[in-house]
C-alpha positions as a Markdown table, in Angstrom:
| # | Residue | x | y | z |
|---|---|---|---|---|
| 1 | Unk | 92.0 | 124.0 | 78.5 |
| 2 | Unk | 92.3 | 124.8 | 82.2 |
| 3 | Unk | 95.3 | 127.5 | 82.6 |
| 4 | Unk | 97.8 | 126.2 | 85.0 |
| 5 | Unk | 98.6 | 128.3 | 88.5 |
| 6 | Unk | 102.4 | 128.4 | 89.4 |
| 7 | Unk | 103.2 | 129.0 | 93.1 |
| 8 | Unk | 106.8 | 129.9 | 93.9 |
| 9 | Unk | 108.0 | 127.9 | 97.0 |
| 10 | Unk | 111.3 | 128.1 | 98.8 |
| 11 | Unk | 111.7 | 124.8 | 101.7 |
| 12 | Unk | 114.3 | 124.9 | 103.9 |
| 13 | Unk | 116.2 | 121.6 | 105.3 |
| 14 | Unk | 117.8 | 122.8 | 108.4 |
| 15 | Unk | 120.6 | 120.8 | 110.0 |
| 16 | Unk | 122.7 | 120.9 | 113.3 |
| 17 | Unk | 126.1 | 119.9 | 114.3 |
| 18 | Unk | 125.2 | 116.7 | 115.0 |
| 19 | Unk | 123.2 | 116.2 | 111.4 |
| 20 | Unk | 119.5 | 116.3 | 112.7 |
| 21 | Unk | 117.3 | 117.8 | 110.6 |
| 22 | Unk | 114.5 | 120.1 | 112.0 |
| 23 | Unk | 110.9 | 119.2 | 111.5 |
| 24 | Unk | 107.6 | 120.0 | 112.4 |
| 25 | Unk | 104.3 | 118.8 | 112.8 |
| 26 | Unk | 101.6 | 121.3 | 111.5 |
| 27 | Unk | 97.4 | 121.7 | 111.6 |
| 28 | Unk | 95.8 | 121.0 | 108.1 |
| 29 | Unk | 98.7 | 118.3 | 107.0 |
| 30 | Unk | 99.4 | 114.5 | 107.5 |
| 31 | Unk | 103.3 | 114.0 | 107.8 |
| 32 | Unk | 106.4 | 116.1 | 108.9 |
| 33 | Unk | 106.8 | 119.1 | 107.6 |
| 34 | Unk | 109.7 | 121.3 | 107.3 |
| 35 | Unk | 110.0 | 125.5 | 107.2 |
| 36 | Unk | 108.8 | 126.1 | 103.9 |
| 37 | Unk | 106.6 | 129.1 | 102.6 |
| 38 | Unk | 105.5 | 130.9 | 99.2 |
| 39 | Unk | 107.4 | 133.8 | 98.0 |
| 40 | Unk | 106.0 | 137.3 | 98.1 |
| 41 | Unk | 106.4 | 139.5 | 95.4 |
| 42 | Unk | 109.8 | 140.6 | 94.4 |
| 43 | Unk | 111.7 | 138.1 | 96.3 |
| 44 | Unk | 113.7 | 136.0 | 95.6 |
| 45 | Unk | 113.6 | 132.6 | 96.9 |
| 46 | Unk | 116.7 | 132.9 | 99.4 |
| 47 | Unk | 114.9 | 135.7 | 100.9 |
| 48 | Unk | 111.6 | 133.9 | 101.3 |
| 49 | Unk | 113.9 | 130.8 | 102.9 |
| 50 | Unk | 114.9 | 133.5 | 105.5 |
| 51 | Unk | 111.4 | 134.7 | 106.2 |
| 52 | Unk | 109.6 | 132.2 | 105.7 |
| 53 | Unk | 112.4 | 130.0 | 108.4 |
| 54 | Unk | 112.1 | 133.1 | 111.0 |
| 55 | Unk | 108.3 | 133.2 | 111.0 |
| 56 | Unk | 107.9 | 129.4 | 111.1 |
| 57 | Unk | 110.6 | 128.6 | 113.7 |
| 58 | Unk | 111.4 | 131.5 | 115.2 |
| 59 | Unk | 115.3 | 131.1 | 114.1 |
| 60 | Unk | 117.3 | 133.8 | 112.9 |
| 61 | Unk | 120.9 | 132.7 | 112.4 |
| 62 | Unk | 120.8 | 130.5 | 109.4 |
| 63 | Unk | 124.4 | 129.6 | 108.5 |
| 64 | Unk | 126.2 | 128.1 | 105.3 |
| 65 | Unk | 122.8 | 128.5 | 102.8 |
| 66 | Unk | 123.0 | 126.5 | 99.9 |
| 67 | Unk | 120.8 | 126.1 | 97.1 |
| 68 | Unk | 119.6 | 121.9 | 96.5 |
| 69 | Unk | 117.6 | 121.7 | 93.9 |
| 70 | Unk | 114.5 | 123.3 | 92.1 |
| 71 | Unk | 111.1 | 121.3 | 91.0 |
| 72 | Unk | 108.0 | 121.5 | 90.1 |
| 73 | Unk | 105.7 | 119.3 | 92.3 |
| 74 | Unk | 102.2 | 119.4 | 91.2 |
| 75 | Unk | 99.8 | 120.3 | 94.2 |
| 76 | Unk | 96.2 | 119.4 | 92.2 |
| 77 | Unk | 94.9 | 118.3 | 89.0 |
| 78 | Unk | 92.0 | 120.1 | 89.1 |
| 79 | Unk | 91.9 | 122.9 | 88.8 |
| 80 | Unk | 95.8 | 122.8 | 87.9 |
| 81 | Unk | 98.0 | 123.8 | 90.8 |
| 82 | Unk | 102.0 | 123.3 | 90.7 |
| 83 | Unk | 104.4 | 124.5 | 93.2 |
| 84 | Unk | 107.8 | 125.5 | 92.0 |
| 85 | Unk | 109.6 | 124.5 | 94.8 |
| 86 | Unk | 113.7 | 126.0 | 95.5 |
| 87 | Unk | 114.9 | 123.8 | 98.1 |
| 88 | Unk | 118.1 | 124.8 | 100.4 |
| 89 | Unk | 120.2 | 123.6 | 102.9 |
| 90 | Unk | 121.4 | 125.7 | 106.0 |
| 91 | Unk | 122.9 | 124.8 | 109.0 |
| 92 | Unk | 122.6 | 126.5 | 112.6 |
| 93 | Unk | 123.3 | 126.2 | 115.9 |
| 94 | Unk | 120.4 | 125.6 | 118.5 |
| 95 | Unk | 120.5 | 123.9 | 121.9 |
| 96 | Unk | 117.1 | 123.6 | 121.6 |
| 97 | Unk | 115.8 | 119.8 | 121.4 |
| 98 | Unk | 112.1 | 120.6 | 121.4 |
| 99 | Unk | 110.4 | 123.8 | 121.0 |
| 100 | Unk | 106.7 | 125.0 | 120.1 |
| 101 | Unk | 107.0 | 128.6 | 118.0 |
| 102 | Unk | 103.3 | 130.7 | 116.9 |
| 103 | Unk | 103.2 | 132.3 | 113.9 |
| 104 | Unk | 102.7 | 135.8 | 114.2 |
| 105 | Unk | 103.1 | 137.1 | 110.3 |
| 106 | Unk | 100.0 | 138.3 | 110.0 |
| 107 | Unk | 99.0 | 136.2 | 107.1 |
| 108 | Unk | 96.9 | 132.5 | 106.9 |
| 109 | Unk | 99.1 | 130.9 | 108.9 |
| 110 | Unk | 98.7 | 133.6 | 112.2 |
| 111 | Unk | 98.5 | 132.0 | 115.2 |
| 112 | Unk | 99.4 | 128.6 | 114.2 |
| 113 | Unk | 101.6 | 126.7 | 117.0 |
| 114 | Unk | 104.3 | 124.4 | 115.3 |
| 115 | Unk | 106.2 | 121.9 | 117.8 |
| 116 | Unk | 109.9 | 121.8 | 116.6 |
| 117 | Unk | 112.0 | 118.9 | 117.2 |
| 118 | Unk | 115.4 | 117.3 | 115.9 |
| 119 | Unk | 115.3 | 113.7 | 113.4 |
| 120 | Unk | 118.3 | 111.7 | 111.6 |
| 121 | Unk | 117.9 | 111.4 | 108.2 |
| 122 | Unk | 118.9 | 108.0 | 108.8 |
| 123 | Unk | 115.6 | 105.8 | 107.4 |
| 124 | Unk | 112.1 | 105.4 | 108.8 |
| 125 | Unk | 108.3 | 105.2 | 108.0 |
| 126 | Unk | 107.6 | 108.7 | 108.9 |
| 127 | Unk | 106.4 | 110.3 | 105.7 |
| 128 | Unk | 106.6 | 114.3 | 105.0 |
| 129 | Unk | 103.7 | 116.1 | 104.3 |
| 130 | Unk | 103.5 | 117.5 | 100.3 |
| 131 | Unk | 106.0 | 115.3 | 99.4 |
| 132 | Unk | 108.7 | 117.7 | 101.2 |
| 133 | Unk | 111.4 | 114.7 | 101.8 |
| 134 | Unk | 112.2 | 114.4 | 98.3 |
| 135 | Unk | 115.5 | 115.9 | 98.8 |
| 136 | Unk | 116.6 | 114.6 | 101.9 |
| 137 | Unk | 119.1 | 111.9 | 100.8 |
| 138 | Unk | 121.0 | 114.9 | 99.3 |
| 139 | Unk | 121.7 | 116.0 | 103.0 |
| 140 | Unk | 124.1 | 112.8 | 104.1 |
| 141 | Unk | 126.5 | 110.5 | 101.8 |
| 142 | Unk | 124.4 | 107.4 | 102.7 |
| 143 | Unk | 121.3 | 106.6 | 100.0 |
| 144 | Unk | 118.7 | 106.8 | 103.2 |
| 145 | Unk | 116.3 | 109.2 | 102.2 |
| 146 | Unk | 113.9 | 108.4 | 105.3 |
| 147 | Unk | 114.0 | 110.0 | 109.0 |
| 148 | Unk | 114.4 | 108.4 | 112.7 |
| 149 | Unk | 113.6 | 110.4 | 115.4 |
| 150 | Unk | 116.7 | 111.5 | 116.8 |
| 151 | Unk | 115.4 | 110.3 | 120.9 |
| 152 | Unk | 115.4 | 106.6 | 118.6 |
């Protein structure tokens, strides 16, 4: 029997005042994606949701952090890869509609441009990459769980 890889993930759904939630579209993945990252040794997965939401977006300020939910989402079958992924909500305040941020972290990701923009979780046929929306509906009172572009 194949052993089984863990990979600790914290994803971060990011929200304005006026309820968007911030996505991106990255290389090497179909769908929106959101700030998201593995943890590095020794931290813990709010810290990683810090990090990993600075060197992604750029944005520092991350306001009224709250832990969703925890999963284990299996990457591939073969060999077996599962990410244990710690989802959180935050809010913050940015003007910003649109914005494109590099990644300068050193690591796999380094010089990677993201382009940052603003969606409703308010139902649409725009599908997340890795299967990241599965924990959108927990971010409004409605049971919408799919995104409209917030220019819609």
């Amino acid at each position: 029997m194949t052993d089984v890889t863990y990979v600790p993930k914290a994803c971060a759904y990011i929200t304005r005042g006026t309820g968007e939630l911030l996505v991106f579209e990255g290389p090497g993945h179909d769908g929106l994606q959101i700030p998201k990252g593995t943890l590095e040794p020794g931290e813990s997965p709010r810290e990683a949701l810090f990090r990993e939401v600075w060197e992604e977006s750029g944005l520092t300020a991350l306001n009224a952090t709250e832990h969703l939910s925890t999963d284990v989402w299996t990457r591939r079958e073969s060999p077996p890869k599962r990410y244990v992924r710690h989802f959180f909500h935050a809010t913050v305040h940015e003007p910003r509609d649109r914005w494109t941020h590099t990644v300068t972290d050193g690591g796999e990701e380094d010089g990677a441009e993201f382009e940052f923009r603003w969606v409703r979780p308010t139902g649409c046929d725009r599908d997340f990459a890795l299967d990241l929306d599965d924990y959108v509906h927990l971010l409004s009172s409605g049971t919408d769980n799919g995104l409209a572009s917030a220019s819609d």
